[in-house]
C-alpha positions, 0 to 999 in steps of 0.5 A, spaced: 457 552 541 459 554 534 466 553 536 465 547 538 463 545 532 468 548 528 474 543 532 470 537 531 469 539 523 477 540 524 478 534 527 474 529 523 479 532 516 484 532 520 486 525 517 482 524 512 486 520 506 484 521 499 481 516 494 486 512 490 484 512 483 488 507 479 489 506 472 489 499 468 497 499 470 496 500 477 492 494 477 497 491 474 503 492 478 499 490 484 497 483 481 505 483 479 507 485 487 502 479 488 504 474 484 512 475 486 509 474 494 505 468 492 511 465 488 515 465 493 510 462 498 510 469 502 504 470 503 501 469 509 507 473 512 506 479 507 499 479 509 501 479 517 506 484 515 501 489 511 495 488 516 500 490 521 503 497 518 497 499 515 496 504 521 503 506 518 503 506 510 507 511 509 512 508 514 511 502 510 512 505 503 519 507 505 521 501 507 520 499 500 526 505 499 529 501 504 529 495 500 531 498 493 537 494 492 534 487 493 527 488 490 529 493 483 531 486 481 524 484 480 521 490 477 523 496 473 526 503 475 518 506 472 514 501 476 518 501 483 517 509 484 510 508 482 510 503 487 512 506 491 508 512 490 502 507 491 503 504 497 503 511 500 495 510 500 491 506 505 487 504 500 492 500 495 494 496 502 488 493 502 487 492 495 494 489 495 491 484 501 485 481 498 490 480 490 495 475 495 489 472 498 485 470 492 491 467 490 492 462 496 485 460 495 
């Protein structure tokens, strides 16, 4: 029995993700990332898109690597890594949803 409890203990750790912590600046990259989708009228498609690779963030977050030579025009090369590092938490994916969301409505 003890075993037992020794694996279902291991398994609910096992994909446990640690909480974003953000920073004033990180805050405000994301409303910057919002308001360069909502510019753009993008932003029912960024949301389906971010809804639908959230299972997949980190997949995600290096399509943004992909991506480097289209969207480093709109940031700088600091904001973009750092970018890039926060779109690996599962946490800023929905913080990124509810800032696209507010400004639609």
């Amino acid at each position: 029995m003890v075993e037992i409890k020794k694996i279902i203990d291991g398994f609910r750790h096992a994909f446990a993700t640690d909480s974003a912590k953000l920073e004033d600046c990180d805050t405000e990259l994301i409303g910057k990332l919002a308001d360069f989708v909502f510019r753009r009228n993008m932003s029912v498609p960024a949301v389906m898109f971010l809804e639908s690779v959230r299972p997949l963030n980190f997949v995600g977050s290096q399509a943004v690597v992909f991506f480097k030579p289209i969207l480093s025009r709109f940031f700088t090369k600091v904001e973009y890594d750092k970018l890039v590092t926060m779109l690996e938490k599962r946490e800023i994916i929905d913080l990124l949803i509810k800032e696209i969301e507010q400004r639609v409505t």
